[in-house]
MIVODO-873237 format. One line per field, with one value per residue (C-alpha): x, y, z; residue number from 1. Coordinates in Angstrom, 1 decimal, padded with zeros to 4 digits. Last residue first. Example, Ala and Ser with C-alpha at 12.3 -4.5 7.8 and 13.67 -1.06 7.14 Angstrom:
X	(013.7; 012.3)
Y	(-001.1; -004.5)
Z	(007.1; 007.8)
num	(2; 1)
END
This chain:
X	(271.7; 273.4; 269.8; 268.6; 270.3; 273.2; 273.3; 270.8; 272.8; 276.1; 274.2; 273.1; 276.3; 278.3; 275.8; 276.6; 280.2; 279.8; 277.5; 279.4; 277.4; 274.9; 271.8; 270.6; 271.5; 269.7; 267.7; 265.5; 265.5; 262.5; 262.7; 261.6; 260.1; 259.6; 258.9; 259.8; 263.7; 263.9; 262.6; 264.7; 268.0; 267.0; 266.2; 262.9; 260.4; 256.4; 256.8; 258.3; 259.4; 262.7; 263.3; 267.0; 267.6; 267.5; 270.4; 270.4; 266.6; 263.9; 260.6; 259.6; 258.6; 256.7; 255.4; 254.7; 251.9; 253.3; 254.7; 251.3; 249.1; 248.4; 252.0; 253.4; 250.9; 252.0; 255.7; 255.5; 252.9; 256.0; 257.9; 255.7; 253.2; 252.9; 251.0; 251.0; 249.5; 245.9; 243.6; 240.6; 240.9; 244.7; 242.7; 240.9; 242.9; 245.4; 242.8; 241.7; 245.0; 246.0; 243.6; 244.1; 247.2; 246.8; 244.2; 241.6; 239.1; 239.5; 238.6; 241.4; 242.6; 242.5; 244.8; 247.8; 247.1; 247.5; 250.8; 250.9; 253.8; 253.7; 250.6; 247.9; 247.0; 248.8; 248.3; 251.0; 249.7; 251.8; 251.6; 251.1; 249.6; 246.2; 246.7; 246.4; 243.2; 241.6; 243.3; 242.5; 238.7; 238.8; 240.5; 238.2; 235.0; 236.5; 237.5; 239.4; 241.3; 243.6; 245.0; 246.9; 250.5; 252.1; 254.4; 256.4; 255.8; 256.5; 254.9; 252.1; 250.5; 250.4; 247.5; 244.9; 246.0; 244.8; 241.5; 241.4; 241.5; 239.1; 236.8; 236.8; 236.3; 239.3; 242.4; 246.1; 249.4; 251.6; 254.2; 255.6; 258.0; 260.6; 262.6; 265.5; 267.0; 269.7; 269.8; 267.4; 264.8; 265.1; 264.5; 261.6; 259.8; 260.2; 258.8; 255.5; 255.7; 259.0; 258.2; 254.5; 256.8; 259.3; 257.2; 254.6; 257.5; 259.4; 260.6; 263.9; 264.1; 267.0; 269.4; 272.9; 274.8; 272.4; 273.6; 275.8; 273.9; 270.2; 271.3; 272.6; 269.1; 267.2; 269.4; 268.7; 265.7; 264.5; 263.5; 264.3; 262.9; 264.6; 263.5; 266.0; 264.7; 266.6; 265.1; 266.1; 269.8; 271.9; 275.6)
Y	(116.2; 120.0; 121.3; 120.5; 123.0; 121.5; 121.5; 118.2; 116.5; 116.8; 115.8; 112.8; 112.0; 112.4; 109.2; 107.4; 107.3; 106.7; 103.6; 102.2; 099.3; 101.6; 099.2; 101.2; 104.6; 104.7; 102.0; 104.1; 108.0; 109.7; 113.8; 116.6; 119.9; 119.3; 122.4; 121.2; 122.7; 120.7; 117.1; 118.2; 118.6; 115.4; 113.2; 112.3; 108.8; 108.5; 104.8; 102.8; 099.0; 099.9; 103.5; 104.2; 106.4; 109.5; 109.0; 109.7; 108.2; 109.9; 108.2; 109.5; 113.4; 114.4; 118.4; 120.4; 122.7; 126.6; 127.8; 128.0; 125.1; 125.7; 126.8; 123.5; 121.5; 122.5; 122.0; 118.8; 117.0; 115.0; 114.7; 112.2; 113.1; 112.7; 115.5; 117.5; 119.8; 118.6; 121.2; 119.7; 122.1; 120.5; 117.1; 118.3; 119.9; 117.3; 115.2; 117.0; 118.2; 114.4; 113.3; 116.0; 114.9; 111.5; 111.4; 110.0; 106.8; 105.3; 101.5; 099.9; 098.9; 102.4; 103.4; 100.8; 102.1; 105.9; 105.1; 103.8; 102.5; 106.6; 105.7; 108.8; 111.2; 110.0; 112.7; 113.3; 113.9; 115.2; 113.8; 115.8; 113.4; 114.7; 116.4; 112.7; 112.0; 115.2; 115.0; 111.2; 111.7; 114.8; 112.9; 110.1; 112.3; 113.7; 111.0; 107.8; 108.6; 110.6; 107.8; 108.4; 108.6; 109.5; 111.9; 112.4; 109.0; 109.1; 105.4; 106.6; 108.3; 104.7; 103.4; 107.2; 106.6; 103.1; 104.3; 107.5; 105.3; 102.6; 105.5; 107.4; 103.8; 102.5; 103.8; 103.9; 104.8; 103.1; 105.1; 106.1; 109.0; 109.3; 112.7; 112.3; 109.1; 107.7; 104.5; 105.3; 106.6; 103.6; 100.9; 103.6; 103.1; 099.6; 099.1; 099.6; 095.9; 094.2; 092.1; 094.6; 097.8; 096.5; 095.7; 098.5; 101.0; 103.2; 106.3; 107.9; 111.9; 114.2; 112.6; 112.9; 112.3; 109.7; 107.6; 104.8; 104.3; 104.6; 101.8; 099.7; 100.6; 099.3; 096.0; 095.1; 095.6; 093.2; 092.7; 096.5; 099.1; 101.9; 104.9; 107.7; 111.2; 113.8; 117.7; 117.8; 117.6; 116.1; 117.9)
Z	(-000.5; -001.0; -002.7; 000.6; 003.0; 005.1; 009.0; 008.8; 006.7; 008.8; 011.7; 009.6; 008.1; 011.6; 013.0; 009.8; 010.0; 013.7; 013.3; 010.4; 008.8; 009.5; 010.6; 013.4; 012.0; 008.7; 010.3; 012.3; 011.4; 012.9; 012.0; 014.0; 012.7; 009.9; 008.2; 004.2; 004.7; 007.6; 005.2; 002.9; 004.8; 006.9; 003.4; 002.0; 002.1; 000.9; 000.3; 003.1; 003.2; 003.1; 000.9; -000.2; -002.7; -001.6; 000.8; 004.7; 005.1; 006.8; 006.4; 009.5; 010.2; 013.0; 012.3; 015.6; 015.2; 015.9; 012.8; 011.1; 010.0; 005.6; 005.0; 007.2; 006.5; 003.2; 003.2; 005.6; 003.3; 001.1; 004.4; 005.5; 008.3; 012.3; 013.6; 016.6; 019.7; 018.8; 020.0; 018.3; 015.4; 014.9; 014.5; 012.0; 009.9; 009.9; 008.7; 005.6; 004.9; 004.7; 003.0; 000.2; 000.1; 000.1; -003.4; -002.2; -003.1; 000.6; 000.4; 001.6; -001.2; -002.4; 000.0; -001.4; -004.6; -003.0; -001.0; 002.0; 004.3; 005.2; 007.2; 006.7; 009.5; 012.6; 014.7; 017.6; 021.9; 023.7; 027.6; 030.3; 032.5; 032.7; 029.5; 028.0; 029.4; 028.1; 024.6; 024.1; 024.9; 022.3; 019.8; 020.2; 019.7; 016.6; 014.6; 015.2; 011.5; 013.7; 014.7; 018.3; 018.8; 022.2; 023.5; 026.4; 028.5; 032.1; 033.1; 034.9; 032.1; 030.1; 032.3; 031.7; 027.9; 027.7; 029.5; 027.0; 024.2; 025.4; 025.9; 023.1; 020.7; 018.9; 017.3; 019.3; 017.1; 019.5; 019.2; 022.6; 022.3; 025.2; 026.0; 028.0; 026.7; 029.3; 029.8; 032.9; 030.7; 028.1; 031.0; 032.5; 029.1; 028.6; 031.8; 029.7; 028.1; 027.2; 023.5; 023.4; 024.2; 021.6; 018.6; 018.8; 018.5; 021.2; 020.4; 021.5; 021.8; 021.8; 019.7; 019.2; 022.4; 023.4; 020.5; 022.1; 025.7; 024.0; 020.9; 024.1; 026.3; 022.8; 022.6; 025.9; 025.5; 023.2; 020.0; 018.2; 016.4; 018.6; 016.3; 017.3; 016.9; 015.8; 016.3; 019.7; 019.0; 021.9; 021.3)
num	(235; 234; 233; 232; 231; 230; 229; 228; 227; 226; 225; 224; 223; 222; 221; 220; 219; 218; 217; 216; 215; 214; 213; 212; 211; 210; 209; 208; 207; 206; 205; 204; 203; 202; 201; 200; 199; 198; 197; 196; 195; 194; 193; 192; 191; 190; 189; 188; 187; 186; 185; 184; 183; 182; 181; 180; 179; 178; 177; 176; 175; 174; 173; 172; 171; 170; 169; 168; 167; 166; 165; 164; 163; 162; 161; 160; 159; 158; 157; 156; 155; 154; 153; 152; 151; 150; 149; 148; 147; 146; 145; 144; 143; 142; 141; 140; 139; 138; 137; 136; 135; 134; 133; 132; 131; 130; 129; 128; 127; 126; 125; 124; 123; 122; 121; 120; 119; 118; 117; 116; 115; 114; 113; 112; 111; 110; 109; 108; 107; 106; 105; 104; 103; 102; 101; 100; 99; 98; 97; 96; 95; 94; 93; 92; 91; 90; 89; 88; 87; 86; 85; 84; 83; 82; 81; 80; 79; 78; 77; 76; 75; 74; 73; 72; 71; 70; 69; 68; 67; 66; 65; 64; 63; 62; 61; 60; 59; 58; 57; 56; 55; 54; 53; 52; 51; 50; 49; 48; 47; 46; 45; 44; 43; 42; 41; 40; 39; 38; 37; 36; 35; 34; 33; 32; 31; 30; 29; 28; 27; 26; 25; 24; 23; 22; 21; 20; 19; 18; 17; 16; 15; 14; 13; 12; 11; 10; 9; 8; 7; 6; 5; 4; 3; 2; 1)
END
């Protein structure tokens, strides 16, 4: 049975390869996302290719930053192509939040927060100027871009718990990062596992090459259901 929670991250080339990855695991998950790579390899027909393979709720992830009215403009072109939800940077402030909320509404579209890239850690941060510790950052950010009316944020599992606590029940929690053992990571810092990542408030997880690269595509497919029906102290 399709669980909402599970989303598929079709990192992919082409897409051919994402439609196959929709065909074999539309069973399991309830929404598909499509990545920077793919929709600039096929372009926004990507999005009705993955419809009609079968994904029923699609998650554009383009993580979109620059002036209020670029941002709305880009969002006012994707509407026609039956997004769900979309990614903005939060760090674009308040006026481009608002611009990005009234244009996405328009076409019903969810927007998700991207407060602070879980490829980062707080070294990595620093470089880039921003003297903070990431939770606080993150807080920070999610705070504001929840007062702006945004419906949800895209965080690592490590801020679920307390965006969670400090949010309510009702701001919908993105969680990537989500790997079936603790020990792998990729090229990701801030990383957790399903059970841990539900038990934190997530309230839906991104798993990419957990599933895409499973040497054993059902094997891994049954791990991750059976992970997320267990509680975290079990793995």
């Amino acid at each position: 049975m399709t669980d909402p929670r599970l989303c598929l991250a079709l990192d992919v080339p082409g897409a051919d390869e994402a439609e196959g990855w929709v065909h074999r695991t539309a069973h399991v998950f309830g929404t598909f996302k499509i990545g920077l790579q793919l929709f600039c390899a096929e372009g926004p027909s990507i999005v009705k290719r993955v419809r009609a393979a079968g994904a029923t709720r699609i998650f554009l992830d383009l993580k979109l930053h620059d002036i209020p009215n670029t941002v709305a403009g880009a969002i006012k072109s994707l509407g026609r192509w039956g997004i769900d939800d979309l990614t903005v940077h939060v760090s674009g402030g308040p006026a481009m939040l608002d611009a990005a909320l009234e244009a996405a509404r328009k076409h019903a579209i969810a927007l998700l927060g991207v407060t602070v890239l879980t490829s980062l850690d707080r070294a990595a941060l620093a470089r880039t100027g921003v003297e903070r510790d990431i939770g606080p950052l993150v807080a920070e950010r999610a705070r504001m871009a929840v007062e702006r009316g945004v419906p949800g944020l895209v965080c690592s599992a490590q801020e679920a718990a307390s965006l969670r606590r400090a949010l309510g029940p009702d701001i919908e929690l993105v969680t990537p990062g989500i790997r079936l053992t603790a020990s792998e990571h990729g090229d990701q810092k801030r990383v957790t596992t399903p059970a841990r990542a539900l038990a934190d408030g997530a309230s839906r997880l991104v798993i990419g090459r957990a599933i895409t690269a499973a040497a054993d595509l059902d094997g891994a497919l049954e791990a991750l259901r059976a992970a997320c029906r267990r509680g975290p102290s079990d793995g």
